[in-house]
Backbone as CSV, one residue per row, in Angstrom:
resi,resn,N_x,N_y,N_z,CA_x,CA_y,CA_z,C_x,C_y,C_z
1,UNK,85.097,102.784,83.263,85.297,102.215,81.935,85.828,100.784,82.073
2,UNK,84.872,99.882,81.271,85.512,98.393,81.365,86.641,98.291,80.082
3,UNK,87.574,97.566,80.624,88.436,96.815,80.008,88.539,95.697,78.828
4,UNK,88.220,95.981,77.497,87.759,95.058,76.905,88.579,94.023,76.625
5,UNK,90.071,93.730,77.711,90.730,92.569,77.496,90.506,91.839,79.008
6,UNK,89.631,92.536,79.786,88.735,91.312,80.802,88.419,90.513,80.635
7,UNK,89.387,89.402,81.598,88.871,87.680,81.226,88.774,87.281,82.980
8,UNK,88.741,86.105,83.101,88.768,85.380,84.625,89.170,84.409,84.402
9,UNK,89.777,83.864,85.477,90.795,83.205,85.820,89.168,81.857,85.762
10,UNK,89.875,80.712,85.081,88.810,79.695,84.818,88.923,78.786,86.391
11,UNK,89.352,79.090,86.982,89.571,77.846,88.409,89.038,78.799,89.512
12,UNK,89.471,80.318,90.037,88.944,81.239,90.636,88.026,82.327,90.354
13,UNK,88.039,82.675,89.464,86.865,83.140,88.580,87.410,84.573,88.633
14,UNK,88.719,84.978,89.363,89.207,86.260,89.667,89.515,87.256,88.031
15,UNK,89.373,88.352,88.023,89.531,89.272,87.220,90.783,89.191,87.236
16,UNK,90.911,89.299,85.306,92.751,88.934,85.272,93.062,89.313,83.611
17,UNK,94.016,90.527,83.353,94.269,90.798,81.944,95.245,90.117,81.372
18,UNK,95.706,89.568,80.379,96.623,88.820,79.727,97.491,89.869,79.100
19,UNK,98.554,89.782,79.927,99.439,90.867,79.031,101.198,90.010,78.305
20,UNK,101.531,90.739,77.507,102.585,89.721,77.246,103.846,90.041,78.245
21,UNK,105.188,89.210,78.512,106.317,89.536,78.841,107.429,90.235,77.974
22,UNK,108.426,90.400,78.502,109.050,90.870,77.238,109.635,89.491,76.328
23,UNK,110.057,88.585,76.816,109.828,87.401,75.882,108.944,86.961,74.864
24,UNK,107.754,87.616,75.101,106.627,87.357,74.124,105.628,86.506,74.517
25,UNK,106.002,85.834,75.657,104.427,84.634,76.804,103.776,85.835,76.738
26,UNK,102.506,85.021,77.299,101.197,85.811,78.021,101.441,85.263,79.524
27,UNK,101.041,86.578,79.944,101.460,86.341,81.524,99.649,86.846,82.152
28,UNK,99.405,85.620,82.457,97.763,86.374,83.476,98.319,87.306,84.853
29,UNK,97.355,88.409,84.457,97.474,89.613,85.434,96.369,89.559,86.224
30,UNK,96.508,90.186,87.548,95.580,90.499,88.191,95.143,91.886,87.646
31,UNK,94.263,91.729,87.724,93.210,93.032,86.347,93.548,94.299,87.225
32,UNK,93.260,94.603,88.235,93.421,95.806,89.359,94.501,96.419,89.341
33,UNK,95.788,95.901,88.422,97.043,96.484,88.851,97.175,96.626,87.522
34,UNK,96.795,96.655,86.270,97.204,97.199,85.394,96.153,98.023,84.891
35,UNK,96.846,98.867,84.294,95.626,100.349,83.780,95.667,99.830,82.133
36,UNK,94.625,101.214,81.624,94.552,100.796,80.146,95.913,100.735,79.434
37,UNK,96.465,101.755,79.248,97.738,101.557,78.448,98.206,100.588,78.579
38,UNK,98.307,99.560,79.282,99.460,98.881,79.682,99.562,97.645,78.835
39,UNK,100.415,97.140,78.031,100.519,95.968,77.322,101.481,95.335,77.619
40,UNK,102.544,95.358,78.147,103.763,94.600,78.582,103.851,94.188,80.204
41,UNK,103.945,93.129,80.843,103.983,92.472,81.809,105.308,93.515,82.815
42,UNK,105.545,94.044,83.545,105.810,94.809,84.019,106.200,94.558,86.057
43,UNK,107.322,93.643,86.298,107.168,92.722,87.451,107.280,93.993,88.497
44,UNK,107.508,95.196,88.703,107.303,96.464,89.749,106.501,96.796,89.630
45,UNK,105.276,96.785,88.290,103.895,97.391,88.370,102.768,96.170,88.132
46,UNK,103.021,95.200,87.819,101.794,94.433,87.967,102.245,93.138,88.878
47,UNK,101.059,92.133,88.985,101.081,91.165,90.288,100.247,89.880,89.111
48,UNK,101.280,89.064,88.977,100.577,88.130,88.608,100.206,87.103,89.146
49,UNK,98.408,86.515,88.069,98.060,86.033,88.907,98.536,84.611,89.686
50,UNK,99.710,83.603,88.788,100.197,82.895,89.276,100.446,82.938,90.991
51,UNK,100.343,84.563,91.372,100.933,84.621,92.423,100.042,85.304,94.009
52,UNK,98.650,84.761,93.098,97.752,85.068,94.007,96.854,84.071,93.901
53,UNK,96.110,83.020,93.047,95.436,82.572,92.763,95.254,81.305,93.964
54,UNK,94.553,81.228,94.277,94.159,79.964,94.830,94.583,78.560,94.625
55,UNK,94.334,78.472,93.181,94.489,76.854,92.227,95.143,77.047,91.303
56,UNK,96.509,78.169,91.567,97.879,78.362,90.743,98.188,76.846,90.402
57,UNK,98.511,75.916,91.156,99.085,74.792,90.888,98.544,73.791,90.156
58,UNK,97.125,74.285,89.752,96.276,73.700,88.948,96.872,74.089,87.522
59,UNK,96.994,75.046,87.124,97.593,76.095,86.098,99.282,75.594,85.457
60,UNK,100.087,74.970,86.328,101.728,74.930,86.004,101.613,73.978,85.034
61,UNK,102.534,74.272,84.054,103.036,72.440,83.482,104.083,72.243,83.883
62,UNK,103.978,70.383,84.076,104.922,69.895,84.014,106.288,70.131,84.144
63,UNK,107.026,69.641,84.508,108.485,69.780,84.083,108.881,68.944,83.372
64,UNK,109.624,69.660,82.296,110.528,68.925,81.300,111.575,67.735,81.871
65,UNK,111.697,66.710,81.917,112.890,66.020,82.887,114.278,66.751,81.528
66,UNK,115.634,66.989,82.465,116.392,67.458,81.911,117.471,66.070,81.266
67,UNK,117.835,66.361,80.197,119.002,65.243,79.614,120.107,65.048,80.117
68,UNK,121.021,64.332,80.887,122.291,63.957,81.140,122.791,64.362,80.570
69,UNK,124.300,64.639,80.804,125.623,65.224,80.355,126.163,64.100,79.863
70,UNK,126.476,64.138,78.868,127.474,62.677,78.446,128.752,62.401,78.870
């Protein structure tokens, strides 16, 4: 049975479900480690793909520069 929240990763083309965190982001999953039920990002049961991907660093933003202390 396919997954009808199957997408790919646009730089590796890898299979990857978008699930949220408990914060409320979308966190790209590697599709293989989460089953159907699963809707919440889950860091002992799923592997994200930030953390497999090839051209992760293609993917980051920026950093905010932080404000001085007065």
């Amino acid at each position: 049975m396919t997954d009808s929240r199957l997408a790919h990763c646009k730089t590796c083309e890898a299979p990857i479900i978008w699930l949220r965190t408990t914060s409320g982001s979308s966190m790209p999953t590697d599709a293989a480690t989460v089953a159907p039920e699963d809707t919440v990002f889950n860091m002992k049961k799923h592997v994200s793909h930030f953390a497999t991907c090839p051209e992760a660093s293609f993917h980051r933003k920026p950093c905010k520069p932080r404000s001085k202390p007065a």
